[in-house]
C-alpha positions as a printed NumPy array, in Angstrom:
array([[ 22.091, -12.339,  20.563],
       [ 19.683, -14.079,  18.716],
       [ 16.526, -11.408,  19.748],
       [ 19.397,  -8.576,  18.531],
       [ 19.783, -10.182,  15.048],
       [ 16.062, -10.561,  14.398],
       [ 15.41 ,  -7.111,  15.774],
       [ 18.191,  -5.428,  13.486],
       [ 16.802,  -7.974,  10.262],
       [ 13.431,  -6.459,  10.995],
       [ 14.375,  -3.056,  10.907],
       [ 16.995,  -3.387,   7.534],
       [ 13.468,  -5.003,   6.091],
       [ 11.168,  -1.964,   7.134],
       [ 13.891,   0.81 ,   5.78 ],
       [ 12.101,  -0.671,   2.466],
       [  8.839,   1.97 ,   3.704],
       [ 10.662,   4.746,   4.418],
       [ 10.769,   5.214,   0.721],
       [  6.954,   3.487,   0.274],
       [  5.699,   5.526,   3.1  ],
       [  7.532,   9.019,   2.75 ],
       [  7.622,   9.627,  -0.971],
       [  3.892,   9.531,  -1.917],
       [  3.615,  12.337,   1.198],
       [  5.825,  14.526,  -0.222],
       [  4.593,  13.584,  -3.844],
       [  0.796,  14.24 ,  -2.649],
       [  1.366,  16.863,  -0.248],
       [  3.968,  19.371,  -2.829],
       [  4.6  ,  18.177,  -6.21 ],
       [  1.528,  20.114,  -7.568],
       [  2.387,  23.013,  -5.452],
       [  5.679,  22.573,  -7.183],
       [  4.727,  22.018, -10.558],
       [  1.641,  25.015, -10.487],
       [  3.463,  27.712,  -8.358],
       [  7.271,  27.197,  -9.148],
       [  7.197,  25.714, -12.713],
       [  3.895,  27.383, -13.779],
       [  1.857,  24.775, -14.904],
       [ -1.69 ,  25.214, -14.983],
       [ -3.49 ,  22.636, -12.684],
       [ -5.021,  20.54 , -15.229],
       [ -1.829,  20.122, -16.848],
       [ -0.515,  19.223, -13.51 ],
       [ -3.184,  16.649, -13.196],
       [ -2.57 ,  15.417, -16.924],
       [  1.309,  14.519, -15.755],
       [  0.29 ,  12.963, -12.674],
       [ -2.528,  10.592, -14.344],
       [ -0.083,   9.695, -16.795],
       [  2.38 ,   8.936, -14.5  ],
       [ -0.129,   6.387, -12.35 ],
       [ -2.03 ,   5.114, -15.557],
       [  2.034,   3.891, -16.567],
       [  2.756,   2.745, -12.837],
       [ -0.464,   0.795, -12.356],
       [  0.185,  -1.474, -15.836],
       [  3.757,  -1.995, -14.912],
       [  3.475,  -3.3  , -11.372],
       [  1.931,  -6.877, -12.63 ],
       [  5.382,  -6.843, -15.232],
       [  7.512,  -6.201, -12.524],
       [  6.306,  -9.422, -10.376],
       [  6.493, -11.978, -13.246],
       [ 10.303, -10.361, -13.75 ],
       [ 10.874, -11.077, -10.056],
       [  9.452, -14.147, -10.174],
       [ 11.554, -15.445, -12.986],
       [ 14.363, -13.39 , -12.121],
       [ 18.087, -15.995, -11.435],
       [ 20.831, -13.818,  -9.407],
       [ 23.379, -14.889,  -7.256],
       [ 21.6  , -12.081,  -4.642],
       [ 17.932, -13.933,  -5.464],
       [ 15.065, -13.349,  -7.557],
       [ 13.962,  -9.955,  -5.424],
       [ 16.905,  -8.632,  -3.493],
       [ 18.645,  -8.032,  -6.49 ],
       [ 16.312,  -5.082,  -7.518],
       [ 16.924,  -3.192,  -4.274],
       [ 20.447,  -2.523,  -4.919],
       [ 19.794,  -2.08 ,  -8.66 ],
       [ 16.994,   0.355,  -8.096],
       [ 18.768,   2.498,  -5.145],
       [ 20.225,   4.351,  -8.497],
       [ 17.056,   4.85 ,  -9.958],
       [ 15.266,   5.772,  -6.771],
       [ 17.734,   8.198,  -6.368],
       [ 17.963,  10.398, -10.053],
       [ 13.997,  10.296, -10.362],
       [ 13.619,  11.519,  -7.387],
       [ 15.86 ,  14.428,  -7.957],
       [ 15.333,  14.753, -11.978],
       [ 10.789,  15.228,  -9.941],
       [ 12.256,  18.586,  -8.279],
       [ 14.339,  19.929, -11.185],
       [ 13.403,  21.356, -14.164],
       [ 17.292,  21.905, -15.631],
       [ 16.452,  25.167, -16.813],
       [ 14.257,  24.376, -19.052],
       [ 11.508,  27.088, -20.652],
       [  9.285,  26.381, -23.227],
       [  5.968,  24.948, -22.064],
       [  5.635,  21.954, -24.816],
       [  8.953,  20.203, -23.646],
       [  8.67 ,  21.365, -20.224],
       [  4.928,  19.483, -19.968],
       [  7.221,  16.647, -21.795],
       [  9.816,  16.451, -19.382],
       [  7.648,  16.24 , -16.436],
       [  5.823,  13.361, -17.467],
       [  8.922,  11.501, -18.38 ],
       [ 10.289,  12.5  , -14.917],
       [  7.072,  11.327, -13.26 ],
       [  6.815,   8.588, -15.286],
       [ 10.583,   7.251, -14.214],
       [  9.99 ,   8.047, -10.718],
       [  6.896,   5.393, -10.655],
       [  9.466,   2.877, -12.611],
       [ 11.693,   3.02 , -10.068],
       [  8.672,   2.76 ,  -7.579],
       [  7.908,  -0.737,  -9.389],
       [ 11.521,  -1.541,  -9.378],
       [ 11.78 ,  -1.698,  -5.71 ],
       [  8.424,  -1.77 ,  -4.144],
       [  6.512,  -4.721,  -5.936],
       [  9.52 ,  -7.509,  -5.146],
       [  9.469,  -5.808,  -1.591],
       [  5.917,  -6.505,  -1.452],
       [  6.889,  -9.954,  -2.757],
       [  9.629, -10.976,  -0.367],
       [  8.517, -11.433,   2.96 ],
       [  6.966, -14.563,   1.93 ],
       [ 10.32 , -16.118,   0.637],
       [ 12.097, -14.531,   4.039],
       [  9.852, -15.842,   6.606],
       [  7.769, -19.304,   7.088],
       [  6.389, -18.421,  10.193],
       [  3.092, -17.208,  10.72 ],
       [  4.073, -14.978,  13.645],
       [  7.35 , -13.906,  12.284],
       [  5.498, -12.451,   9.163],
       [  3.298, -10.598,  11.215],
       [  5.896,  -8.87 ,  13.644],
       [  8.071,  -7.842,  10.075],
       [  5.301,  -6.431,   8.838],
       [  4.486,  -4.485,  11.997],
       [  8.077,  -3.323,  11.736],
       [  7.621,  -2.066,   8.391],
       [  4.638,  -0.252,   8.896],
       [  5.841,   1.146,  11.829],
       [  9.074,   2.463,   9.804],
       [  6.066,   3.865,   7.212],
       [  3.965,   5.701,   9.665],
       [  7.42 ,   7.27 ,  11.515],
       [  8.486,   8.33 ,   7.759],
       [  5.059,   9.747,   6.807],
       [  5.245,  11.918,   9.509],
       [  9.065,  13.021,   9.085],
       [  8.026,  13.546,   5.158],
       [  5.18 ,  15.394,   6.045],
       [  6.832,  18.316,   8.148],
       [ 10.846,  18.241,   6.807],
       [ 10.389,  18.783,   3.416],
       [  8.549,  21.834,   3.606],
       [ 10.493,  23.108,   5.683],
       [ 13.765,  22.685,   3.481],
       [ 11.712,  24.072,   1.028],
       [ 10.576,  27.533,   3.094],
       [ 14.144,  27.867,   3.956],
       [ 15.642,  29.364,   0.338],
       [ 14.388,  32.895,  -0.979],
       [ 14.854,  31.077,  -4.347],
       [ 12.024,  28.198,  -4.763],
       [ 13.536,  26.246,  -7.381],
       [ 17.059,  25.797,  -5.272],
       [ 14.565,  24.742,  -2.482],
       [ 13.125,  22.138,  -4.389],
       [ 16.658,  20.531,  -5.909],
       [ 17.962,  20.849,  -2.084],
       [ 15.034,  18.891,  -1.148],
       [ 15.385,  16.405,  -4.037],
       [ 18.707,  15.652,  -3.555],
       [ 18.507,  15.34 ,   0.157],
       [ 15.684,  12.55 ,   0.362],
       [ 16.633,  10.913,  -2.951],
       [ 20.295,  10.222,  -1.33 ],
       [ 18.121,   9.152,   1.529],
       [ 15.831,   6.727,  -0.079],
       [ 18.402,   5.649,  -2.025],
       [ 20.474,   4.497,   1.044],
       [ 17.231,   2.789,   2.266],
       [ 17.181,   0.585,  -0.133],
       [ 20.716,  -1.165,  -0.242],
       [ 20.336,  -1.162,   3.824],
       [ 17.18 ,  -2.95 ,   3.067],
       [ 19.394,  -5.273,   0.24 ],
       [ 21.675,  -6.208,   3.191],
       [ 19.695,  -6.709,   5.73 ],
       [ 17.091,  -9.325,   3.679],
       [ 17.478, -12.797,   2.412],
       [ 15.523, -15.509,   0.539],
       [ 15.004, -18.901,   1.112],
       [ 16.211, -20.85 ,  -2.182],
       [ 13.693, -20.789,  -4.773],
       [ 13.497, -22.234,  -8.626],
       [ 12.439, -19.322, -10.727],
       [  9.042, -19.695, -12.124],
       [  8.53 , -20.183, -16.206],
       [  7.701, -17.731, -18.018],
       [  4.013, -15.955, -16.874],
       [  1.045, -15.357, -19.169],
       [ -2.042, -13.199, -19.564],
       [ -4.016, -16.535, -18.679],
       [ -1.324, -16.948, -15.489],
       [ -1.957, -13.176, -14.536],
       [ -6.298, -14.27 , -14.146],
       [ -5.493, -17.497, -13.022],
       [ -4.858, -15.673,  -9.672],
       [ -8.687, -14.571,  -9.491],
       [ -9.225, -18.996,  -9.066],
       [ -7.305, -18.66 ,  -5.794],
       [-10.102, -18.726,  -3.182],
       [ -8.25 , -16.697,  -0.56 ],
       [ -6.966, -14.359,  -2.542],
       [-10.1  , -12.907,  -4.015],
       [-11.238, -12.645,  -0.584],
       [ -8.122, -10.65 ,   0.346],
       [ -7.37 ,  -8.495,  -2.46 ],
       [-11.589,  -7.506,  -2.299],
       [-11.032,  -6.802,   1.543],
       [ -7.469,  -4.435,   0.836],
       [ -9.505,  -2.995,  -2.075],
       [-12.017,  -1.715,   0.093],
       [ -9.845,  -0.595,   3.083],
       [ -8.023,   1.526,   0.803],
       [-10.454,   3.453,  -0.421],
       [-11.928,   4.085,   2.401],
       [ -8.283,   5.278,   3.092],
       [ -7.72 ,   7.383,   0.297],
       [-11.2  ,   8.398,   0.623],
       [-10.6  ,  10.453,   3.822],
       [ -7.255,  12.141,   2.652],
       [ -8.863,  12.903,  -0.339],
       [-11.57 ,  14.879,   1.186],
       [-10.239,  15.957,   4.478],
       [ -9.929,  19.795,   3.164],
       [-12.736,  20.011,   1.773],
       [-14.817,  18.516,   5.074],
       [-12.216,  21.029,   7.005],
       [-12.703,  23.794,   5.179],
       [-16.782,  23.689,   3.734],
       [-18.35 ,  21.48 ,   6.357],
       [-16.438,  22.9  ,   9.832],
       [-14.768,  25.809,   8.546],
       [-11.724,  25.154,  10.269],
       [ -9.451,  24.972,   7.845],
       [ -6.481,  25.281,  10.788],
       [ -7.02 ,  22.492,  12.01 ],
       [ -5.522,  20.392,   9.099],
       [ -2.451,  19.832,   9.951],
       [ -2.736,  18.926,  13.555],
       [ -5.817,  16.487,  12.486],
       [ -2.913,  14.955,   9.942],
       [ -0.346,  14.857,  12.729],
       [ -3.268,  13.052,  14.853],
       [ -3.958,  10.406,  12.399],
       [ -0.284,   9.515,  11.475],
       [  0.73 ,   9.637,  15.322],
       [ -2.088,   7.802,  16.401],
       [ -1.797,   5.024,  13.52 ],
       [  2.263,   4.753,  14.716],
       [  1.411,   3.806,  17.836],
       [ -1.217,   1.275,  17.021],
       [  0.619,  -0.58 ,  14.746],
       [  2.958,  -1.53 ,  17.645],
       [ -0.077,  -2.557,  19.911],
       [ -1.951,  -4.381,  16.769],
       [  1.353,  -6.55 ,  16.034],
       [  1.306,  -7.919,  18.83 ],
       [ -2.057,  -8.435,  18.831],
       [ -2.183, -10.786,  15.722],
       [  0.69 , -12.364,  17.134],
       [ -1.518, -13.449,  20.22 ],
       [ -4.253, -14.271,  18.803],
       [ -4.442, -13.909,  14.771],
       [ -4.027, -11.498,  11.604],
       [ -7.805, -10.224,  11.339],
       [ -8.255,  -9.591,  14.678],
       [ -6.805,  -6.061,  14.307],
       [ -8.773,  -5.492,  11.266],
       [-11.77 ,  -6.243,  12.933],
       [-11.592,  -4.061,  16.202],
       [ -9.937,  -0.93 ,  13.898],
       [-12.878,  -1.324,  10.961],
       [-15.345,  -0.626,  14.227],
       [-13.325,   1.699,  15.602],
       [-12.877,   4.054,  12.295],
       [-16.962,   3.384,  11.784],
       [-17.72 ,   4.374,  15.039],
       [-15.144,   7.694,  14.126],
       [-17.167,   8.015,  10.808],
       [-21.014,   8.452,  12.626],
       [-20.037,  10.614,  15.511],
       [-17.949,  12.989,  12.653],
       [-20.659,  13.217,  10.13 ],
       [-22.492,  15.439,  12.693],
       [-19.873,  18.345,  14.008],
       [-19.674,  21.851,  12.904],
       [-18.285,  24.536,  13.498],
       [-19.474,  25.253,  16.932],
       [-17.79 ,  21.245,  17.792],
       [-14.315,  22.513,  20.158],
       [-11.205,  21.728,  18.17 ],
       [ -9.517,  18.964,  20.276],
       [-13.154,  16.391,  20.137],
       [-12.856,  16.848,  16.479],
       [ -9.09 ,  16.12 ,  16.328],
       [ -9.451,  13.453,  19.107],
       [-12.388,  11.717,  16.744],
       [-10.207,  12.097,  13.401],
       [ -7.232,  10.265,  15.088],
       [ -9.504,   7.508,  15.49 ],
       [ -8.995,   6.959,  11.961],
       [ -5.403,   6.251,  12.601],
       [ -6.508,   3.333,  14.178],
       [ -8.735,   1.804,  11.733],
       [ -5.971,   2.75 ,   8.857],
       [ -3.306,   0.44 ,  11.278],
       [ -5.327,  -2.422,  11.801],
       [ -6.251,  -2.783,   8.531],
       [ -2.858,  -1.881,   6.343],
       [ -1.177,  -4.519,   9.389],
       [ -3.796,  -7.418,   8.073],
       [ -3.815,  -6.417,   4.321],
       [  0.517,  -6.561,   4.439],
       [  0.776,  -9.398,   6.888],
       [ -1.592, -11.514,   4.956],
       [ -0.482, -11.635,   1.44 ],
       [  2.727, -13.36 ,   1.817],
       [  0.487, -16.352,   2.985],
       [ -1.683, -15.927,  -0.031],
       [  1.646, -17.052,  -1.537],
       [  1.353, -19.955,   0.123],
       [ -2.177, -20.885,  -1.205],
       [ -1.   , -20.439,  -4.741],
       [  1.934, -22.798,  -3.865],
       [ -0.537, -25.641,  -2.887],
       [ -2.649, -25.14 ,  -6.131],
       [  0.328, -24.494,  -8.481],
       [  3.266, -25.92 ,  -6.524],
       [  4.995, -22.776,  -7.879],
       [  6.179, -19.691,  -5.961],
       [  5.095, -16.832,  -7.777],
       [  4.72 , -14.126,  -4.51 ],
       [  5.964, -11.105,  -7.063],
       [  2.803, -12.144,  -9.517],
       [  0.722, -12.01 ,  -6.389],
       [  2.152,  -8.76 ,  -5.343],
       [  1.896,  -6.884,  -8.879],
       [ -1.204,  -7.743,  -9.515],
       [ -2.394,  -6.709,  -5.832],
       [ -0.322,  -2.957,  -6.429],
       [ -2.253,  -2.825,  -9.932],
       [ -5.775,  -3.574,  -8.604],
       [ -4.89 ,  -1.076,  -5.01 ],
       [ -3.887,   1.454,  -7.354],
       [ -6.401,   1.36 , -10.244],
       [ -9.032,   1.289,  -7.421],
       [ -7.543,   4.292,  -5.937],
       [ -7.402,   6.557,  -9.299],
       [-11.165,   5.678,  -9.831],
       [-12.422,   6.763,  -6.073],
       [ -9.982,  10.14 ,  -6.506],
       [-11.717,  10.343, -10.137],
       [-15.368,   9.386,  -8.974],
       [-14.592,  11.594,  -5.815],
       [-14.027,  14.708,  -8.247],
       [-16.832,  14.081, -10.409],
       [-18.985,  13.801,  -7.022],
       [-17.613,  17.186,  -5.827],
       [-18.645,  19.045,  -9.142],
       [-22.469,  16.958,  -8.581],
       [-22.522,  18.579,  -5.409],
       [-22.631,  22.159,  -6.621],
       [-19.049,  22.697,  -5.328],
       [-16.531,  25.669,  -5.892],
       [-13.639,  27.585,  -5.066],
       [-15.776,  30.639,  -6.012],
       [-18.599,  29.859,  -3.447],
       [-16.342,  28.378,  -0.647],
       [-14.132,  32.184,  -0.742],
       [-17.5  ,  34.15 ,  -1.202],
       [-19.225,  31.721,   1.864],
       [-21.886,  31.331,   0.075],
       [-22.182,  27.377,   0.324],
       [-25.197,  26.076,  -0.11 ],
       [-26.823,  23.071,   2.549],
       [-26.745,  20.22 ,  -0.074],
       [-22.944,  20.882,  -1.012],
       [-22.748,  20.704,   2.809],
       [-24.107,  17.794,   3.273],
       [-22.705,  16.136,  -0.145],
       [-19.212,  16.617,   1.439],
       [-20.16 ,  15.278,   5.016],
       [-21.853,  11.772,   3.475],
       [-18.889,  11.432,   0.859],
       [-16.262,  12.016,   3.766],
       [-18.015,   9.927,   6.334],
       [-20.409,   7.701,   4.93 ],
       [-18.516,   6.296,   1.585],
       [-15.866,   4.887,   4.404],
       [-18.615,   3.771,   6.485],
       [-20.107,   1.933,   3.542],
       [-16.316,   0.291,   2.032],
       [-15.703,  -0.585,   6.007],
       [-18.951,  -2.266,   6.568],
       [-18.375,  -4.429,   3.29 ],
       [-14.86 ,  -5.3  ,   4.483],
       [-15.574,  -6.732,   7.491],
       [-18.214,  -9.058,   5.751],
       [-15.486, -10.64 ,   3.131],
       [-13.543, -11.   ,   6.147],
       [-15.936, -13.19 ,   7.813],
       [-15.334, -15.327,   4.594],
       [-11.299, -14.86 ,   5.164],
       [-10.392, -18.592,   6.452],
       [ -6.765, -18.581,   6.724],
       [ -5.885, -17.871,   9.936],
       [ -3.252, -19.161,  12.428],
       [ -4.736, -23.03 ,  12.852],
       [ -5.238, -23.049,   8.841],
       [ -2.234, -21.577,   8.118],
       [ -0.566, -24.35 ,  10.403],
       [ -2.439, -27.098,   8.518],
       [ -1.17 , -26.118,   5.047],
       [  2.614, -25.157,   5.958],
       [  2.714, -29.072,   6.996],
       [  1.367, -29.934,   3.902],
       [  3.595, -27.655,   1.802],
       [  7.024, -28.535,   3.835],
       [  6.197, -32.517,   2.939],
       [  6.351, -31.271,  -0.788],
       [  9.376, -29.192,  -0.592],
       [ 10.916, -31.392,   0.659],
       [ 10.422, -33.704,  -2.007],
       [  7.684, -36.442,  -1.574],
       [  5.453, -37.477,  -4.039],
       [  2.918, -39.471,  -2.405],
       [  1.468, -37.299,  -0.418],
       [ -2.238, -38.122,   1.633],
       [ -4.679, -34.942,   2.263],
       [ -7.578, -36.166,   3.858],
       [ -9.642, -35.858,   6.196],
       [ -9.631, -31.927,   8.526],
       [ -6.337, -31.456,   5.866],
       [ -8.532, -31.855,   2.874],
       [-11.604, -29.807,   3.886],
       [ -9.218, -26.985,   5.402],
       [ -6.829, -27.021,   1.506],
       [-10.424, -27.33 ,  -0.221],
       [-11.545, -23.829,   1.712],
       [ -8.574, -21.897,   1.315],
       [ -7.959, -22.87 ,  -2.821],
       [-11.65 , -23.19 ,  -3.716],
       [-10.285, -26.878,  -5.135],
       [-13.264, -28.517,  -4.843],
       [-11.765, -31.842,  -6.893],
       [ -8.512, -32.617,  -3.818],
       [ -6.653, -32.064,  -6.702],
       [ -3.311, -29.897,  -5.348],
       [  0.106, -28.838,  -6.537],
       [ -0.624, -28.587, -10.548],
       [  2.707, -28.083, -11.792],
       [  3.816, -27.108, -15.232],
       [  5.257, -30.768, -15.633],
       [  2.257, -32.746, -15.803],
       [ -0.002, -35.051, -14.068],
       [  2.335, -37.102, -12.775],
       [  3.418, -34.616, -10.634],
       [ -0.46 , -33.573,  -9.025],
       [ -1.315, -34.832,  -5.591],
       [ -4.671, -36.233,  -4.696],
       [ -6.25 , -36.24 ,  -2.119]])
């Protein structure tokens, strides 16, 4: 009974990434298809309402995680926005598909941006005290890693459902714009569901809310030793993530001229990455968190060297057997960069002797995704370098250097970000025995002593995870009297 209720609390928690998994599919993979080919948009004013719509998301996340933090609710600080953002979730999703008739081009371009704009609010709503909640949920260090495998399970399964269903509703109507609403309203009342299964399913351990969180707070997070280790190790997985899905039609289609093969290669990577998340949680419950991010960053290197060199002549199922290899690097390292921040939580509770996981959490979002619009930025500015065009590709007259230009960016950026991971997480020092070693410490001051002794293999291992060089721990708001030496 006991194995059924964690099993069935694991899987209300993951429902949360059937909405973070699935929507930015269908978002990447059709809304400028939509907005270009059914609402007749040019594509740079297609791109303009996208950037706006990230620029606004990416400054809001670290908002949203001080609100959580500080938030009081007879549901807790963070459950409370999943059933008050299944509404949300659910009429920007739809109000993304649907135009409501309207015609002229000014407050069409207007409405779209709004409706972008309010579908990455209600992205915020939900997703950054998701992010945050584990660590209230769960104390133990295995627990935290089979949730997360859950979860990312949930966001693999739904990345592949979003990938195929949609576009299929959509090819289904003669009428493209009664497509699109059908499609709207059919996975916003599904995401919208999502979320109050995943507000029934969670809990929280009993928290104070947190005071009120400045711009000082907000860079006091760079102090935390661990944490700029982490967030610089997540940085660089994900862009060598969005790197490669980025660029994978234009390596397809330039570099091996087998543009066919794109979807199956997709269908490779998201299969592939599904299954290894299963074997990689357990894993890093055997032995510990970066253990999968270590044997996936080799295998997605060793992936990125032998692709560099096909071509066209290279049979289709070695190249798609190769790509899939990138679905294992991309599950070993999302399982280590989700696993691991809820006990960067924990850190800042030993410095601060606050809980502020939904600072933690925005202000990881806002760095992922500012990171990720400056490789897709850098990664266009690169492609126009290169001497590339949609002029030359449909003539075929590509020259070697734009050739080549795409092969290194696909290949060799992620090669580069993947070798410069696994160095910072050489320098990553929190794993199971650490981790052990500070929850002691931290369950002594929750539960309310005030003279408490770090010395000795304690001290050294609180010094190395906070960067505290001084013993000095738990710096509260309320003064001195209240910081524990060592």
């Amino acid at each position: 009974m006991k194995d059924r209720k964690e099993l069935l609390s694991r899987m209300a928690y993951a429902c949360g990434d059937i909405y973070g998994g699935g929507a930015f599919i269908i978002v990447g993979l059709l809304l400028l298809v939509y907005l270009t080919n059914v609402e007749g948009f040019s594509g740079t004013s297609a791109g303009i309402i996208v950037f706006i719509g990230k620029a606004w998301d990416a400054i809001t996340d670290p908002f949203m995680g001080q609100l959580s933090d500080r938030t009081r609710s007879r549901f807790g600080r963070r459950r409370i926005y999943f059933l008050l953002g299944s509404l949300p979730v659910f009429f920007s999703w739809v109000m993304l598909w649907y135009g409501f008739g309207i015609t002229d081009s000014t407050a069409k371009f207007i409405y779209y941006t709004l409706a972008y704009i309010f579908f990455s609010m209600a992205f915020t709503i939900v997703m950054v005290p998701y992010n945050a909640i584990l660590s209230d949920m769960v104390r133990d260090y295995n627990r935290r890693s089979a949730f997360t495998g859950m979860r990312l399970g949930f966001s693999a399964a739904a990345a592949i459902f979003c990938a195929t269903v949609p576009a299929l509703i959509t090819g289904a109507y003669t009428d493209p714009k009664q497509a699109y609403l059908i499609m709207g309203l059919t996975f916003g009342a599904l995401f919208a569901i999502c979320w109050i299964v995943v507000f029934l399913g969670t809990w929280e351990n009993q928290m104070k809310p947190v005071p009120a969180v400045s711009i000082k707070d907000w860079l006091s997070v760079i102090k935390n030793r661990s944490f700029r280790t982490y967030v610089t190790i997540f940085i660089l997985c994900q862009m060598a993530i969005d790197t490669v899905m980025t660029l994978a039609v234009y390596f397809l289609t330039v570099s091996l001229q087998k543009e066919e093969l794109f979807v199956p290669i997709m269908g490779s990577i998201l299969a592939t990455q599904l299954v290894f998340i299963g074997i990689f949680s357990q894993v890093a419950q055997k032995t510990d968190k970066t253990t999968p991010a270590y044997i996936s960053a080799g295998v997605w290197i060793a992936a990125s060297f032998a692709v560099i060199f096909f071509s066209n002549a290279t049979p289709a199922f070695i190249v798609i057997a190769t790509c899939s290899l990138i679905g294992v690097g991309s599950a070993g390292l999302n399982l280590f960069s989700w696993s691991a921040l809820p006990d960067i939580a924990d850190v800042d509770e030993l410095i601060t002797g606050r809980r502020r996981e939904g600072l933690y959490a925005g202000v990881s979002t806002f760095m992922r995704k500012l990171s990720g619009g400056v490789v897709v930025g850098v990664l266009g500015v690169a492609l126009d370098v290169i001497g590339y065009s949609k002029e030359a590709l449909s003539a075929g007259n590509i020259s070697p250097a734009t050739d080549w230009g795409i092969r290194i960016l696909f290949c060799a950026l992620p090669f580069t970000f993947l070798i410069f991971a696994l160095l910072f997480l050489r320098r990553y020092k929190l794993g199971r025995q650490e981790f052990n070693i500070m929850s002691n410490i931290l369950n002594r001051y929750r539960a309310g002593e005030t003279d408490i002794s770090i010395e000795g293999e304690e001290l050294r291992v609180c010094q190395q995870l906070t960067g505290l060089k001084d013993g000095r721990f738990f710096r509260t708001d309320s003064g001195p009297d209240q910081e524990i030496h060592s």
